[in-house]
N, C-alpha and C positions, 0 to 999 in steps of 0.2 A: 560504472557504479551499479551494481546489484544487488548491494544489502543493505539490512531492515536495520536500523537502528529500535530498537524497545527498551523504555523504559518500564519499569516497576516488575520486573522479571519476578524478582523473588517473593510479591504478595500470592493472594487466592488466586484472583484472575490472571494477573501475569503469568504468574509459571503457566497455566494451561496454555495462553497465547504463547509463550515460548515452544513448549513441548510442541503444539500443533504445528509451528512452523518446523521444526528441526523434521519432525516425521516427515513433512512433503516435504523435504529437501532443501528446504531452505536457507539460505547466508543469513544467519543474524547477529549483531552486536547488540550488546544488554548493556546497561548504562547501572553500575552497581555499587553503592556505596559500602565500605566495609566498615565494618563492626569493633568492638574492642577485643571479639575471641575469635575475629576470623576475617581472614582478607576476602576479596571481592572475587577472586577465581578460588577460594573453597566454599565461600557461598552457593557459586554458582555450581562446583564438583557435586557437593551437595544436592542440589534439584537434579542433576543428570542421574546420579545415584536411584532416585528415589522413581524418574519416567524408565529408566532401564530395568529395573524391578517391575514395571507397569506393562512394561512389550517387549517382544522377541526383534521386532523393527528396529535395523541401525537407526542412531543416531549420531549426527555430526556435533561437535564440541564449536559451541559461538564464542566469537570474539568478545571479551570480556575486558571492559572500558571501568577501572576505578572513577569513581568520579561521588559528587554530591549534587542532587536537584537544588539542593536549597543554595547553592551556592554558586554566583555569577560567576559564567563560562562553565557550573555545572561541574566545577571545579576536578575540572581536566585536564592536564598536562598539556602544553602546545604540542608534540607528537602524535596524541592521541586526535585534536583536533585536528589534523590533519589530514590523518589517518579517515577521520570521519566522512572529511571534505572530499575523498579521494575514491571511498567504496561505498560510502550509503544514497541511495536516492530517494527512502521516504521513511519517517516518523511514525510509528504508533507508540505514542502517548499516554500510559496508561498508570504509571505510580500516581499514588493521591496517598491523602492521609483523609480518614472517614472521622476523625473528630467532632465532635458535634458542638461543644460549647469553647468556644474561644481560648486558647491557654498555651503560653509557651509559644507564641508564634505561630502556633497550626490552627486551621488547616489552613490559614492562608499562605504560610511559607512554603508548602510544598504544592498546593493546590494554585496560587495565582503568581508567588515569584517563580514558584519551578518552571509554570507554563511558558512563563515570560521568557526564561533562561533558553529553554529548549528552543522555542521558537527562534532566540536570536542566535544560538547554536544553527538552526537553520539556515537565515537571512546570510549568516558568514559563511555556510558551506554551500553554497548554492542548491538547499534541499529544498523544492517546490512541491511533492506531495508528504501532507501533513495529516497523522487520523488522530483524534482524541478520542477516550470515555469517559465520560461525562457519567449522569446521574437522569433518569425521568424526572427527576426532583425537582430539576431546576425548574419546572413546573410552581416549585412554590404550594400555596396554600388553594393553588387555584381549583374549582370544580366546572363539570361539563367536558367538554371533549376540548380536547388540548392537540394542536396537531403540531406533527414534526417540526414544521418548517418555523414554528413562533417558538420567540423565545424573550423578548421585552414584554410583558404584557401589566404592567405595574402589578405584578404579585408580589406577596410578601411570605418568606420565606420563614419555615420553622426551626431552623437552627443555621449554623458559619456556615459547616460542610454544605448545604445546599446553597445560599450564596455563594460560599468562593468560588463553586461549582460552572454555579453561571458569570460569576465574573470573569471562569477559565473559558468559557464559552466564545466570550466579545470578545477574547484577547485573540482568538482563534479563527475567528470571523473577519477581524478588521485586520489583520496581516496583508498587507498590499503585495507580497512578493510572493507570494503562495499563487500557483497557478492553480491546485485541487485543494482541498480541505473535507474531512470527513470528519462529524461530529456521531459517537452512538452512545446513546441511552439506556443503558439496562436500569430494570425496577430493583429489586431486592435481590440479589444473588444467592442463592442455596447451594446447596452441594452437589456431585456430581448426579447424572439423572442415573445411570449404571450402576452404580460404586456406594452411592450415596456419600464418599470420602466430601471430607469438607475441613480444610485448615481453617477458616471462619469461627466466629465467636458472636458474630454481628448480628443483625437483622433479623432474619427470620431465628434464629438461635437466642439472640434476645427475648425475642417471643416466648422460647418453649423455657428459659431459664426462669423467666418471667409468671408461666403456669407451674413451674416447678416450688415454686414460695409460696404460692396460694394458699392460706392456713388451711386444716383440713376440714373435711365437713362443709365446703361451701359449694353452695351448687352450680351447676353450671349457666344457670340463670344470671347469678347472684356473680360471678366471675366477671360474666360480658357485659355487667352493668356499672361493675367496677373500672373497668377496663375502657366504659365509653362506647363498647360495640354491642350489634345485633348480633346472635347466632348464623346470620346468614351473611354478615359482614365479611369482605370480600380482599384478599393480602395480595396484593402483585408480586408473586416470586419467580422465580425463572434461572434452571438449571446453571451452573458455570460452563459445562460440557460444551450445551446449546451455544450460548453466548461465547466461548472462545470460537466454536466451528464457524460461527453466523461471521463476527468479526475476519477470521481471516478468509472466508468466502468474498465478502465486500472489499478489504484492502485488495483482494488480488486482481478485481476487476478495472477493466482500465477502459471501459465505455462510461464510465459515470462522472458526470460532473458532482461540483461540492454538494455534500448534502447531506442532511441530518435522518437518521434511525430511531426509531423507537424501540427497544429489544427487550418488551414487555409482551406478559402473556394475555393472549388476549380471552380466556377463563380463569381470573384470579382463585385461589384456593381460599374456599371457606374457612371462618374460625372455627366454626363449628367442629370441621374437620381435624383440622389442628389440634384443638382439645381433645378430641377423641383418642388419635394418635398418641398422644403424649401423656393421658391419662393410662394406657392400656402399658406402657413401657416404666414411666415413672415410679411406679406402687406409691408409698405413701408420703404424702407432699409435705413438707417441715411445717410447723408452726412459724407464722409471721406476727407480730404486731402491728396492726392495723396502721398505724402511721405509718410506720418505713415501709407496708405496700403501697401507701398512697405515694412516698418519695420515690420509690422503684418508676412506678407506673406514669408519676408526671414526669420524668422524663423521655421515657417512649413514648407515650399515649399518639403523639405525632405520627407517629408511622404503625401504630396499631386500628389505621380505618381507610379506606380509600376514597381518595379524596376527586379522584377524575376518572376520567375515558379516556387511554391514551391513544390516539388515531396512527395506525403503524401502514399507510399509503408504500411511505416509500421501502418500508421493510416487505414485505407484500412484493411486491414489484421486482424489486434485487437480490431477495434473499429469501425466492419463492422454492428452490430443494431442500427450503432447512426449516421447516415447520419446528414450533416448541412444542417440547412433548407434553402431551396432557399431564395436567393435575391430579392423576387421578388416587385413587384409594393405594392402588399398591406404588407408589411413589413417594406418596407423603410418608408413610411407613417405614420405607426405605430412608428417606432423609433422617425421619425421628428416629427408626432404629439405630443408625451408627452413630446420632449424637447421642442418646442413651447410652451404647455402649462406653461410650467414653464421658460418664457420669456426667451428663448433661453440662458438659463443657467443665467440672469441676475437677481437681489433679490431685492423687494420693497427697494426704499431710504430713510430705517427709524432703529435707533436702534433695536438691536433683542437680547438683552440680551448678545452678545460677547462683551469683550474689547479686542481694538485693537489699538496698538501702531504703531506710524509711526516714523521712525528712519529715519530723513533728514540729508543728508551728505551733506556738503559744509566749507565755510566761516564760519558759526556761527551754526555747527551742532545742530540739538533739536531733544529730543526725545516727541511727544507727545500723550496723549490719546486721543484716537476719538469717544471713545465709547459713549460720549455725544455730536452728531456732534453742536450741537447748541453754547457749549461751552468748545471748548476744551481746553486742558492747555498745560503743562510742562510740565513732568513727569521725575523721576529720571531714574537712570540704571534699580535699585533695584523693582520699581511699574513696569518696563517694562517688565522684567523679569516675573512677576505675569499674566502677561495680556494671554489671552487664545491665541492671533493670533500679526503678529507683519507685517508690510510692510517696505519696506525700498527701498527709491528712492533718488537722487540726489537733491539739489534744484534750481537746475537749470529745470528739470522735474516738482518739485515741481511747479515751477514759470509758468512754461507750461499748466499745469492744472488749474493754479487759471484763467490764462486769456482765457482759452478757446480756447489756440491753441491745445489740445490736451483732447481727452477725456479718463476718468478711462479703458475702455474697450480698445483702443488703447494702453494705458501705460502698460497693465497688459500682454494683448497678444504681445507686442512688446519687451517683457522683460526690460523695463522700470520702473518698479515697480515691485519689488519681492514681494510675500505675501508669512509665513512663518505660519505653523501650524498646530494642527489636521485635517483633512483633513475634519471633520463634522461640522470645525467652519468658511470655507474657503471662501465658498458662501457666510454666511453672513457678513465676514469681507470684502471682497467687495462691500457689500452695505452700509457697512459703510462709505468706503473709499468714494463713491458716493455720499452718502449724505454729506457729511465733504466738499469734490471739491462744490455741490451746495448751499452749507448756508454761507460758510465763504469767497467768494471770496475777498472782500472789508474789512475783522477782522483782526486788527491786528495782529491776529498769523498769519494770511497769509504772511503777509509783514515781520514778526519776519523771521518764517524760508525759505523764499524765497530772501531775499535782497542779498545773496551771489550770485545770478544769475548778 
């Protein structure tokens, strides 16, 4: 048995954990759920595509395992479990769903049944070394220095994704059949430190969507006061680059007993900074209505302040040649430059080939397709169902949108508008939703499924 079993191949962090294994030569099998426009080995054609484009260095083709985390035995074929049983000898653990408020079964279904799954996919293949990623988060609301090795500490947590987090945590802990277990914590994840690339939307990108709304003419005083922060308030982010190299440096060592990482930087980046950065790239910042910043904002506000000291002993100690690159000025730059270049996460207002169903709850709920904003229609349960991405908002919301008290980027960051989906189809089903709010405000369907407001 020599290879790696990895799950969440196809998110941010996974593919780089993939990619870095394939370049040192690595056996790996990826555990890949397929989609309704694409099997599990064009998924994965697809990221090889995209690292062979990135380097002249062969790569070998991983063993590609259809399957679903959310689903007991990870809904694998007996072959394939077999298959598992026969060549893999250890687990990194890495799909999650980062959902933050409760809905649909996430994050707990992917975050504490997946764990569950995998692990017992272990227990039956005789796999004894297991690594999770985890969150620093599961830290909780806590302040003062927080070290590695705690993890109970009766905190209370600001949103699911950071409980179920830690619930993945003790499910990974308390495994009796695990001879090693490795738990690592990255803070915020950003984009590459080189490249600045970053398939993310998240975290620190929230941030800068989040300075992007800021009506204009407000100061930057007047921003960090809105915001709940100092100018010198302090964002734990840290490279994906860093965090895949550091991760597969520690899985390959085989002197360490179980043990938990910190994979936080130990110089958080200023707001201060940040704002700068993204003012100098942005030019001029849309008008907001004061309310829907306050709605944007209390939903992040949480991860807009830092909240602890996180003590990184044992990363220090094991994963002492991989120092995180500094914070510094031409970094941050680099990160905000290539989200700016790619309109600070926003996508031309024009079909791109996703359909995308919107599912308005009210009075006279409808479900419709928008994938032709020009003309959209009905749609039954069954075509919903088929559609690649799906949004579902109130129509009272809905009604908000068509007059213009409210814009898509407001509705989506203010959780107003769920969007549900592969996560490669997500960007563009927000441009659809935008173009849809700008062609039809005055079309009868607007008045179809908005009249229950």
């Amino acid at each position: 048995m020599t290879c790696e079993l990895l799950t969440g191949a196809t998110g941010f962090l996974g593919s780089y954990l993939l990619r870095d294994a394939l370049a040192a030569g690595r056996e790996v099998a990826v555990l890949v759920r397929p989609d309704r426009g694409a099997t599990a080995e064009q998924r994965v054609t697809t990221l090889l595509a995209r690292f062979r484009a990135e380097t002249d260095a062969p790569l070998a083709t991983p063993k590609v395992l259809a399957g679903d985390l959310k689903q007991p035995g990870l809904g694998l074929a007996p072959d394939a479990r077999a298959w598992v049983a026969d060549h893999c000898h250890r687990v990194l653990h890495c799909a999650a769903s980062i959902t933050f408020r409760a809905r649909g079964g996430e994050p707990y279904a992917s975050n504490v049944d997946g764990t569950r799954y995998v692990l017992a996919l272990c227990r039956d293949a005789g796999i004894r070394d297991f690594h999770l990623v985890s969150t620093a988060y599961v830290a909780g609301r806590r302040e003062g220095r927080v070290m590695e090795d705690e993890l109970e500490q009766g905190q209370e947590f600001s949103n699911d994704y950071e409980r179920s987090k830690y619930v993945s945590e003790t499910l990974v802990r308390s495994a009796p059949f695990l001879d090693r277990w490795s738990v690592y914590r990255p803070s915020v994840i950003v984009g590459d430190s080189t490249t600045g690339f970053s398939s993310s939307r998240d975290g620190l990108y929230t941030f800068l969507s989040i300075l992007g709304l800021v009506p204009q003419g407000m100061t930057a005083d007047t921003i960090f006061a809105r915001l709940g922060l100092s100018p010198d308030a302090r964002l734990n982010v840290v490279p994906v680059n860093w965090i895949s190299a550091t991760i597969r440096h520690l899985v390959e060592r085989q002197d360490t007993a179980s043990c938990t990482y910190h994979l936080t930087h130990p110089n958080p980046v200023s707001a201060a900074a940040l704002l700068a950065a993204t003012t100098e790239f942005s030019g001029s910042a849309p008008q907001v209505p004061e309310q829907a910043l306050d709605e944007v904002l209390n939903v992040y506000r949480p991860y807009l302040r830092e909240h602890c000291e996180f003590d990184q002993t044992n990363t220090r100690r094991d994963a002492a040649p991989f120092p995180c690159p500094p914070m510094d000025a031409a970094l941050i730059r680099r990160l905000v430059h290539y989200f700016a270049s790619h309109e600070f996460g926003r996508v031309p207002q024009q079909a791109l080939g996703v359909q995308l169903a919107l599912s308005v709850v009210g009075a006279e709920a409808q479900t419709l397709d928008l994938s032709a904003p020009a003309t959209p229609r009905a749609i039954s349960t069954d075509e919903a169902d088929d559609a690649r991405a799906s949004a579902h908002c109130t129509s009272d919301t809905l009604a908000r949108l068509m007059d213009r008290e409210l814009t898509v980027e407001q509705a989506l960051f203010g959780g107003l508008v769920a969007l549900e989906g592969e996560s490669a189809y997500l960007e563009q089903a927000a441009g659809l939703l935008q173009s849809f709010v700008a062609n039809t405000s005055d079309a009868p369907v607007a008045r179809m499924a908005g009249n229950a407001a």
